[in-house]
N, C-alpha and C positions, 0 to 999 in steps of 0.2 A: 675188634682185633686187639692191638697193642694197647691201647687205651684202656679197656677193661684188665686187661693181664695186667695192667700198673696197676689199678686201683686196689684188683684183688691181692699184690703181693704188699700193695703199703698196707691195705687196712690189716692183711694178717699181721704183717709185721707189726703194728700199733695194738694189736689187738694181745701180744703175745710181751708188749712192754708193758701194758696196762697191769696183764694179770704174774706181773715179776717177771717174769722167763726172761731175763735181758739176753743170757746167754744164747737162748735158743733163737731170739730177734736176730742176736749178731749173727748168727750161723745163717740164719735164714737170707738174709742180708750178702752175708760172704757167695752163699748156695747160689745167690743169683746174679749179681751184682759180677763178682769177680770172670766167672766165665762168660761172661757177654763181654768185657774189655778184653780178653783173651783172643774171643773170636774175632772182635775189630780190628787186633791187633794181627791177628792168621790173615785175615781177609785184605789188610791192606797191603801185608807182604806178596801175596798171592798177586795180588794188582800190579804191586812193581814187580816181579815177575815179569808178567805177563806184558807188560806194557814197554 
C-alpha cells in the first residue's frame, strides 16, 4: 500500500535530482506532496462539520 507509493515517489524524486531535473524533482514533490495537505486539511474541516 502506502509504503510502497512512498518509496516509489522518493526514489523518482532522487532519481530525477541525480540526473539535474531539480526543477522537475520540485514539481514532482509540489504534484504530490501539496494536495495530500490539502486534502487533510478538506478532511478535517468536513469533521468539524460534521461533529
Amino acid at each position: 500500500g502506502s509504503l510502497t507509493t512512498f518509496s516509489t515517489f522518493s526514489y523518482e524524486t532522487v532519481a530525477l535530482m541525480s540526473e539535474g531535473r531539480t526543477m522537475a524533482a520540485l514539481t514532482n514533490i509540489g504534484a504530490n506532496v501539496v494536495p495530500s495537505i490539502l486534502c487533510v486539511i478538506a478532511g478535517l474541516a468536513v469533521v468539524e462539520i460534521l461533529s
